[in-house]
Each structure stands twice: as C-alpha cells, then as structure tokens.
C-alpha positions in Angstrom: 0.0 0.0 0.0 1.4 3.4 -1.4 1.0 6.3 1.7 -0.8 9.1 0.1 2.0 11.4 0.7 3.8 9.0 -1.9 1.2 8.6 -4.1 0.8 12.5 -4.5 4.8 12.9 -5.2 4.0 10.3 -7.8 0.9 11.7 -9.2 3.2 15.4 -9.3 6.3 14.1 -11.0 3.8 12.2 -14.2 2.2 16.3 -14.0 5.5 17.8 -13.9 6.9 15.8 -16.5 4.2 15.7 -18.9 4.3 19.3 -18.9 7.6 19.8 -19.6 6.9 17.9 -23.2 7.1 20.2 -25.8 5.1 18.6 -28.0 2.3 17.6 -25.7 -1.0 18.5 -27.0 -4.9 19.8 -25.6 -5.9 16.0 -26.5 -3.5 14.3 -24.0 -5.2 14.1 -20.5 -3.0 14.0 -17.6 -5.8 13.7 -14.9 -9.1 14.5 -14.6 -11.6 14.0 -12.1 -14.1 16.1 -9.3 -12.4 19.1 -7.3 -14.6 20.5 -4.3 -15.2 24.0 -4.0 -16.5 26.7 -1.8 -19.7 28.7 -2.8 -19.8 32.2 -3.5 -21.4 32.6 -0.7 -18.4 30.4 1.2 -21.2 28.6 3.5 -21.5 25.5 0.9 -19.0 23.6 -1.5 -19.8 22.4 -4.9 -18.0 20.0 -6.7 -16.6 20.8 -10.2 -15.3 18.5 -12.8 -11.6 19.4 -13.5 -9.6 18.4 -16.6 -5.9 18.7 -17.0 -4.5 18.0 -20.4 -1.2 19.3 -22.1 -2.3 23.2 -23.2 -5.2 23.6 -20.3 -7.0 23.3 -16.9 -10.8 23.6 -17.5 -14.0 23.0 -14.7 -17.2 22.1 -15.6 -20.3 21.6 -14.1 -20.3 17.7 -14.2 -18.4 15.2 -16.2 -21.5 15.1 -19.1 -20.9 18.5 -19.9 -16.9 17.7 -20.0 -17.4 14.7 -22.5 -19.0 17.2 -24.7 -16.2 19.7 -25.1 -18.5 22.6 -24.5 -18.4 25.7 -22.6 -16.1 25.3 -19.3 -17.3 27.6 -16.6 -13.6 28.2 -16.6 -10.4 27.9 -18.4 -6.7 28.3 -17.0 -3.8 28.1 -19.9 -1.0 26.0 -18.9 1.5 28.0 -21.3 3.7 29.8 -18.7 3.5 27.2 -16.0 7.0 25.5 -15.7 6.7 23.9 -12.1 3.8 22.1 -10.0 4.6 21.9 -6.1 2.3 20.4 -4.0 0.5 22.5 -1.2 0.8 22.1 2.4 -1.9 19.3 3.9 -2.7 21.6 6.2 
C-alpha cells in the first residue's frame, strides 16, 4: 500500500513531466476527475469536474458537460506554468 503522501509525489512528478513535453497537445489528458469548492457565498461547496490535459486546466459543471467539449465555466492556460509543487496538507 502506497502512503498518500507518496502517491501525490507520484501523481506530481507524471504532472510535472508531462508538462515539460514540448510537444504535448490539448488532447492528452494527464488527470481528470471532481475538485470540491467553496460557494460564492463560502457557506457551501460544490463539486466541479476538472480536466488537465497538455495546453489547459478547465472546470465544468459535471463530467457530461466535459465529455461534450462545451463551454467550461472556466479555463486556466497552462502556457507559462513550468513547475507544480504540491500545497501544504494543512
């Protein structure tokens, strides 16, 4: 059994080196899966479906919508990002 500590140095290092490819492309997916969120109104969370692939980080509202392609509630491009440190558990 992998400690999770280990399995998210793991999880980083395929992240970290996948981006480093320079000819990785938007239709390689290096993870996806739900994120949790706070609300707006910060008294709630809602969960978002995240995808990270080679050119982007885009949320959706649920993994059907993210099969389709369509309109992300979100987009973050991945261009300028050269390193991915993992935050703090606490």
């Amino acid at each position: 059994m992998v400690s999770s500590k280990a399995l998210r140095s793991i999880i980083l290092k395929q992240i970290q080196t996948k981006l480093g490819r320079t000819n990785n492309d938007a239709a390689t997916v290096i993870k996806e899966g739900y994120l949790d969120k706070k609300s707006n109104s910060n008294f709630t969370w809602v969960s978002r479906f995240c995808v990270l692939d080679g050119k982007e980080f885009r949320f959706y509202i649920s993994e059907a919508e993210a099969k389709k392609k369509e309109n992300p509630l979100s987009v973050i491009t991945l261009k300028n990002i050269y390193y991915v440190e993992a935050m703090n558990d606490s």
